[in-house]
C-alpha positions as CSV (number, residue, x, y, z in Angstrom):
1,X,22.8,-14.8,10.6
2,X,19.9,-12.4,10.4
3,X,18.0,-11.5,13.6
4,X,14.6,-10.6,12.0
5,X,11.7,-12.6,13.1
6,X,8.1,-13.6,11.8
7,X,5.8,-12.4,13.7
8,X,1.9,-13.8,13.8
9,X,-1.0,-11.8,15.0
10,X,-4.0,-13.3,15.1
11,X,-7.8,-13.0,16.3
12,X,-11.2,-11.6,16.7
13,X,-12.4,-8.8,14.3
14,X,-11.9,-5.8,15.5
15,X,-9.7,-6.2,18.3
16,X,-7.7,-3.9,17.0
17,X,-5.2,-6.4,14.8
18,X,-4.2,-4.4,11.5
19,X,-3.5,-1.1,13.6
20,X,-1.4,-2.7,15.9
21,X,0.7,-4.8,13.3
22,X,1.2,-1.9,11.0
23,X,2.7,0.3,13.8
24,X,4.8,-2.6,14.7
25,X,6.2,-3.5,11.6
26,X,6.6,0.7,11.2
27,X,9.2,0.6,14.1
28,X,10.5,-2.5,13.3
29,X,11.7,-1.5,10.1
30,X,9.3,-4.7,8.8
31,X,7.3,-5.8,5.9
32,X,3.3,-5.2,7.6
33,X,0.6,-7.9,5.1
34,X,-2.9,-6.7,5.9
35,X,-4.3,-10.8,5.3
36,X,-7.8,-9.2,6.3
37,X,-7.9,-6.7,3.4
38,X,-6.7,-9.7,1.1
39,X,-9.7,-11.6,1.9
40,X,-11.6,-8.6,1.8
41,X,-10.3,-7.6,-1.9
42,X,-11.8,-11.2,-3.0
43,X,-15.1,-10.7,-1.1
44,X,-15.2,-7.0,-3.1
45,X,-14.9,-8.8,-6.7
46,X,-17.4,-11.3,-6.3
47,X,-19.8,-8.9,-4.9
48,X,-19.1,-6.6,-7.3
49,X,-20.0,-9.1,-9.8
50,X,-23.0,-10.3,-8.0
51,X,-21.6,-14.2,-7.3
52,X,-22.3,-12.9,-3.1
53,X,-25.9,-11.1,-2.6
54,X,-28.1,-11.4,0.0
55,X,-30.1,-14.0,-1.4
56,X,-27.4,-15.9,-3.5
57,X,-23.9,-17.8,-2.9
58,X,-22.5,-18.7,-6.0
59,X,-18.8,-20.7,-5.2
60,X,-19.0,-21.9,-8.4
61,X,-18.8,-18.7,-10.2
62,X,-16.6,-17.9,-7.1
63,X,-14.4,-20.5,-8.3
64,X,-13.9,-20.1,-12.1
65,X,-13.0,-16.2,-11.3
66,X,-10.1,-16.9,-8.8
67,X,-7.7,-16.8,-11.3
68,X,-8.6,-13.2,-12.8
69,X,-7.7,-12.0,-9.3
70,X,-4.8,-9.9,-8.7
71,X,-3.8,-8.8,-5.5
72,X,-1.0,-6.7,-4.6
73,X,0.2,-4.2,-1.7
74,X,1.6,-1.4,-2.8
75,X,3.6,0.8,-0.5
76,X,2.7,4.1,0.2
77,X,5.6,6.4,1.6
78,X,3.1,9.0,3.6
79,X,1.1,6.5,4.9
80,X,4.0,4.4,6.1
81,X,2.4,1.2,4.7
82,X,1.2,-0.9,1.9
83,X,-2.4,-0.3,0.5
84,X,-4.1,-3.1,-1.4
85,X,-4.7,-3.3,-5.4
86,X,-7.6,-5.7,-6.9
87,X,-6.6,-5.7,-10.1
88,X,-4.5,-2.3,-10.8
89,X,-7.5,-0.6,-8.7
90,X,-6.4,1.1,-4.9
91,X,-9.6,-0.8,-3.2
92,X,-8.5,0.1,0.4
93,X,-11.4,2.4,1.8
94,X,-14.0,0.0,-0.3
95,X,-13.4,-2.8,1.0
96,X,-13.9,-1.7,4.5
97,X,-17.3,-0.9,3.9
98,X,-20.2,-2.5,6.1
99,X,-21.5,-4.6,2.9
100,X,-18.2,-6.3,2.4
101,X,-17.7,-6.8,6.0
102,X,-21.3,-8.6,6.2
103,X,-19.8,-10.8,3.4
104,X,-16.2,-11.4,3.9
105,X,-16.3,-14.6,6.3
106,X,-18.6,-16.5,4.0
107,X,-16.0,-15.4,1.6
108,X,-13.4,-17.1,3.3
109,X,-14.8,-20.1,3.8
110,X,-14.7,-21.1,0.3
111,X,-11.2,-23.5,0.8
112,X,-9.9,-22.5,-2.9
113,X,-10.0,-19.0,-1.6
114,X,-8.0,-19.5,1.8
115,X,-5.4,-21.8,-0.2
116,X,-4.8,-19.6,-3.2
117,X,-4.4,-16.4,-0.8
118,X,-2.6,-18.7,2.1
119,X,0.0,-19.0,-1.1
120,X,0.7,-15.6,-1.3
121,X,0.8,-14.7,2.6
122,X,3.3,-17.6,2.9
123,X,5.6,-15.9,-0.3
124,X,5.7,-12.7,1.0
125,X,7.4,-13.5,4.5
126,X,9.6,-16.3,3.2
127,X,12.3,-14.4,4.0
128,X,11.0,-13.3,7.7
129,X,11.0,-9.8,8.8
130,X,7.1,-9.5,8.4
131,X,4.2,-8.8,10.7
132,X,1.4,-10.7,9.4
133,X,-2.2,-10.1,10.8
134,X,-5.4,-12.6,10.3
135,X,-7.3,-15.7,11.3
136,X,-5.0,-17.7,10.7
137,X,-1.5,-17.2,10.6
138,X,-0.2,-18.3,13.7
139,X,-2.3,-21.8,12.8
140,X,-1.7,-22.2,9.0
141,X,0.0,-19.2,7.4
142,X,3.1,-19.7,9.7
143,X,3.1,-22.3,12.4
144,X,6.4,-21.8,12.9
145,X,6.7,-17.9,13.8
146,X,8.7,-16.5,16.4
147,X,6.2,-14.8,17.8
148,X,2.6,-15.7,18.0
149,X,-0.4,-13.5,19.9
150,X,-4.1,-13.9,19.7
151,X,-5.9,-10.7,20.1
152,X,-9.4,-10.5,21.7
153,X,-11.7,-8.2,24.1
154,X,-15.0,-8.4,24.8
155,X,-18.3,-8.4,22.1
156,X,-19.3,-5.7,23.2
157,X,-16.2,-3.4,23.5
158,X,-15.4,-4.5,19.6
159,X,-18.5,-3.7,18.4
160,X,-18.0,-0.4,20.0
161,X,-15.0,0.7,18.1
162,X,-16.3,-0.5,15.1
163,X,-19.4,1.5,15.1
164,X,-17.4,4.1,15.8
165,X,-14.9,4.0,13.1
166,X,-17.8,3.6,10.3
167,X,-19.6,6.1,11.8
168,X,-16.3,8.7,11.5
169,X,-15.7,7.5,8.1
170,X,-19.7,8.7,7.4
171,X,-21.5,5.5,7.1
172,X,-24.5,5.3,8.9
173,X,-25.4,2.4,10.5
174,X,-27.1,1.3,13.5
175,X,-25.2,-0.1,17.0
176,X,-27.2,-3.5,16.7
177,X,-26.4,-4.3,12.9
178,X,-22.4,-4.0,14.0
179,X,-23.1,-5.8,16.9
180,X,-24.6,-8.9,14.9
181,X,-21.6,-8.5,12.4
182,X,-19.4,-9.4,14.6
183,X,-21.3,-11.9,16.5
184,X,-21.9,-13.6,12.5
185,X,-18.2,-13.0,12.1
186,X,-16.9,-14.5,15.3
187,X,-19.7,-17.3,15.0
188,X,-18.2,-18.2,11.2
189,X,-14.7,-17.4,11.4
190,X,-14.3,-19.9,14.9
191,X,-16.5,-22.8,13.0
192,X,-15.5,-23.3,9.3
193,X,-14.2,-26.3,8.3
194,X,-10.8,-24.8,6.7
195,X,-8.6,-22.9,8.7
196,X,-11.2,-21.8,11.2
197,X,-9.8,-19.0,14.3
198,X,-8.5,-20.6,17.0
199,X,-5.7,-19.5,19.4
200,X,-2.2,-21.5,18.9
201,X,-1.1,-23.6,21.3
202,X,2.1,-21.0,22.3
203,X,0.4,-17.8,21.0
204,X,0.2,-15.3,23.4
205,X,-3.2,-14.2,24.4
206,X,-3.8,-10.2,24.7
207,X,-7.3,-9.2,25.9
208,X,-6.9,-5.0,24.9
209,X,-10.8,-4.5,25.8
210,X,-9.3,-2.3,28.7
211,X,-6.1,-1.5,27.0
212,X,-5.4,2.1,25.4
213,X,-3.6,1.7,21.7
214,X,0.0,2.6,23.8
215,X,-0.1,0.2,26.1
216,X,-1.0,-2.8,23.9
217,X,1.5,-1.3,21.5
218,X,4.3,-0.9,23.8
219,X,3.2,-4.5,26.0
220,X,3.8,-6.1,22.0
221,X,7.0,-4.4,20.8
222,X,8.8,-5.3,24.1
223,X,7.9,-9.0,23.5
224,X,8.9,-8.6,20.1
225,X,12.4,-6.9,20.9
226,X,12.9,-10.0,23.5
227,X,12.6,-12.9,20.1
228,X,14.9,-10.7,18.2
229,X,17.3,-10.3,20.7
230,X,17.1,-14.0,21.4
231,X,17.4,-14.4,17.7
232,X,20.5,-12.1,17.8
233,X,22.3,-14.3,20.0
234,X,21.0,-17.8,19.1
């Protein structure tokens, strides 16, 4: 019997999620699926083909293109991880621009969206021995993981980081503009219709807004090492 586990990390933006996952899955020896750079692949197309502007939300147009999209991870040995393709194309540092982030969770209302991409996330850890990170995963994607955790920390201490990160990578934006995209975020991704963020009922909640990357990191690989060992004997 195999003793690898699913494991389901869910929550806020920026709390931290995708770095955490991929450094578990790393030492697990796991499959790591970005979901967040899935949606955020999608949200890049439509902008880049004007169906998501400021002024316009087009989920018709939205709609008749889904099936010209082509997502894929494609594993990078230096990195350590899978980077995602939109259509043959390495999109990873586009899409986590501040304009695709300021468009991403009207994006993923669109239910077509959510069920075509839910598809894929569910195909690529049929066979367990994946760390997943999203919205939804815990909820939808896989209800039935071994291990479920809810990430959060403060507004404040998550806008933080994330100003900080675009700010490194040479974007310049202002404190406030991040701190209303991820109050927008928060506000839409907790009350769309489909799929919206909530914490399972046995998830595991982990508030890092006073935690240092190590500690969360080593606080989440022991719980993880405690379902695979009870996995190992059951």
């Amino acid at each position: 019997m195999s003793n690898k586990i699913t494991i389901a990390i869910d929550g806020f933006s920026s709390t931290g999620k995708s770095t955490i996952a991929r450094e578990l899955a790393k030492e697990l020896g796991y499959i790591y699926v970005d979901t967040g750079a899935m949606y955020r692949a999608v949200t890049l197309y439509v902008m880049r083909h004007l169906f998501v502007t400021e002024s316009n939300f087009d989920e018709e147009a939205i709609l008749r293109h889904l099936p010209f999209i082509n997502l894929r991870f494609v594993f990078d040995e230096k990195l350590g991880y899978g980077e995602i393709y939109l259509n043959k194309e390495n999109v990873e540092k586009e899409i986590r621009l501040m304009e695709v982030s300021n468009n991403v969770s009207k994006v993923a209302t669109v239910s077509k969206v959510r069920e075509m991409l839910v598809k894929q996330q569910q195909e690529m850890g049929k066979d367990k021995g994946v760390v997943m990170d999203g919205r939804d995963i815990g909820t939808v994607v896989f209800p039935d993981a071994d291990l479920k955790l809810f990430m959060t920390a403060s507004t404040q201490t998550r806008a933080e980081r994330r100003f900080k990160e675009l700010r490194e990578r040479g974007e310049k934006v202002e404190f406030d503009e991040v701190l209303k995209n991820v109050k927008d975020r928060d506000y839409m991704d907790s009350t769309r219709e489909d799929s919206p963020l909530i914490k399972a009922e046995d998830a595991i909640e982990i508030d890092n807004s006073n935690m240092s990357l190590q500690e969360q990191f080593d606080k989440i690989l022991k719980l993880a090492r405690q379902k695979i060992n009870a996995a190992q004997r059951g």
